[in-house]
C-alpha positions as CSV (number, residue, x, y, z in Angstrom):
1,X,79.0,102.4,85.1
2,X,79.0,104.7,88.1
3,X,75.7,105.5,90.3
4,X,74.3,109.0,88.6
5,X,71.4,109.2,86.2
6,X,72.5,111.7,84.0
7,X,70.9,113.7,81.8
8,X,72.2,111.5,78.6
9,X,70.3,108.5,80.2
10,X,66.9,109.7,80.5
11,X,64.3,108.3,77.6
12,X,63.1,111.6,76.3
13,X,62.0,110.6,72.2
14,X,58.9,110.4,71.6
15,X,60.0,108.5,68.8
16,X,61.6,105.8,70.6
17,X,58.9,105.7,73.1
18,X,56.3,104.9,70.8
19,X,58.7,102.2,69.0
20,X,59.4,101.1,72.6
21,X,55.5,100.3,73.4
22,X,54.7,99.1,70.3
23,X,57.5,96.7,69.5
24,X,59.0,95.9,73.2
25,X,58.7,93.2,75.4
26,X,57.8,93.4,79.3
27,X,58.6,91.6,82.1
28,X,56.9,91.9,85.5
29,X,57.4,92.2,89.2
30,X,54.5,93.5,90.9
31,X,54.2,96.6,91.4
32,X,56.6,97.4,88.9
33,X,56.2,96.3,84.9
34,X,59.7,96.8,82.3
35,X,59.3,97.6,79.2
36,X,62.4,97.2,77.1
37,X,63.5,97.1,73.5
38,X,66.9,96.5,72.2
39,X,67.5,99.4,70.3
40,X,70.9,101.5,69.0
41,X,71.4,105.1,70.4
42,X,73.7,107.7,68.7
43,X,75.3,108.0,72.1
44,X,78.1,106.1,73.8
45,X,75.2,105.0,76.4
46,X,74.3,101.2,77.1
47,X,70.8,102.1,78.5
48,X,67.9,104.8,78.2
49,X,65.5,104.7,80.8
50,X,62.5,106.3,81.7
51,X,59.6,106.0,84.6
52,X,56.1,106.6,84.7
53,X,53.3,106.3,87.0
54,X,49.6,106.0,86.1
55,X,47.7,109.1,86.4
56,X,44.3,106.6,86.9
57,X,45.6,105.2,90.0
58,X,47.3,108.3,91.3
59,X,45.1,111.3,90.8
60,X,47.3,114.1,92.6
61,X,51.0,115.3,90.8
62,X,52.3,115.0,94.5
63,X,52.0,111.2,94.8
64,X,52.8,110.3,91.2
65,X,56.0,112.1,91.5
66,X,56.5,111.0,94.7
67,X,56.9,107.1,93.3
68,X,58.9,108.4,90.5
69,X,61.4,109.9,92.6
70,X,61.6,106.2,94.6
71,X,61.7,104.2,91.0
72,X,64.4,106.5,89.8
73,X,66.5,106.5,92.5
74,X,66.0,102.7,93.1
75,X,67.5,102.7,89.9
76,X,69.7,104.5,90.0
77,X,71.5,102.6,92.9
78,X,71.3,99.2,91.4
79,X,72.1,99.6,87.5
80,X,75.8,99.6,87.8
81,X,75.5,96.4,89.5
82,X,73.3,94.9,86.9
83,X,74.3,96.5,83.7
84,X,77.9,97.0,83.7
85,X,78.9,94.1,80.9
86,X,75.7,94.3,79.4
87,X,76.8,94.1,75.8
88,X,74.2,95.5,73.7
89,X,72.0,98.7,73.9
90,X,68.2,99.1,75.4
91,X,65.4,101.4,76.1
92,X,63.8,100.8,78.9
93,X,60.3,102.1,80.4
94,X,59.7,101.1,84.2
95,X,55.9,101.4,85.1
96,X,54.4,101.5,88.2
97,X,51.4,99.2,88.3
98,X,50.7,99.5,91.6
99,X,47.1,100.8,93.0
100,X,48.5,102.1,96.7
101,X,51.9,104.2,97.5
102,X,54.4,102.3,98.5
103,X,58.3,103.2,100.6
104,X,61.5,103.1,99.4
105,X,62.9,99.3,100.7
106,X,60.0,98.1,99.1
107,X,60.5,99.2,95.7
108,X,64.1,99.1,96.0
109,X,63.4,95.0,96.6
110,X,61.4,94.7,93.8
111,X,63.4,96.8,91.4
112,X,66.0,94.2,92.0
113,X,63.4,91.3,91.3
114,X,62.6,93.2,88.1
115,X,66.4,93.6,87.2
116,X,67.0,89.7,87.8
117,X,64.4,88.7,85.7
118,X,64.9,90.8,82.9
119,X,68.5,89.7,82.7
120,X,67.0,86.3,82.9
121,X,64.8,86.9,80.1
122,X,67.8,88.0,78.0
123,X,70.0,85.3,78.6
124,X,72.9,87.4,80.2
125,X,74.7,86.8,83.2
126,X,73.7,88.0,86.7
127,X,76.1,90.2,88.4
């Protein structure tokens, strides 16, 4: 698994994201909540992720896509370590639960936490 975020790995159904919110699990590392469901894709992809921040705690489009661009790219760095023999196929959702902004180190830290205990959760083995 190589370090981009393509296009092909970005949760866009609306379909799946319903499904994914009704019938997934979550595990949490504050600030950040994963919600995941193990799902099948049409595509040769492992993993379907998308990020959201609440639009309740963060009122202006600048700072909600501010924190997205963090989560994503926090992501985006530390998948390939954490997903590379992962053997079956998963939508994710990572939320920001936060209530203040937050740097990069800092969500990078605990996207690693969340990572960790999600592979905990599913029995697989840590990188």
């Amino acid at each position: 698994m190589d370090q981009s975020f393509k296009k092909i790995e970005k949760l866009k159904s609306q379909k799946l994201i319903e499904k994914l919110f009704s019938e997934g699990k979550s595990v949490a590392v504050y600030p950040l909540r994963l919600v995941y469901l193990k799902t099948s894709f049409d595509d040769p992809i492992q993993i379907k992720t998308g990020v959201s921040v609440s639009k309740r705690n963060f009122k202006t489009a600048v700072a909600r896509n501010r924190i997205k661009r963090l989560m994503r790219e926090a992501y985006r760095l530390n998948k390939s370590k954490y997903f590379n023999n992962i053997p079956d196929q998963y939508a994710f959702m990572i939320l920001y639960i936060g209530k203040t902004g937050t740097d990069f180190q800092t969500i990078s830290k605990k996207m690693n936490t969340l990572m960790d205990v999600f592979l905990k959760h599913q029995s697989l083995p840590k990188p």
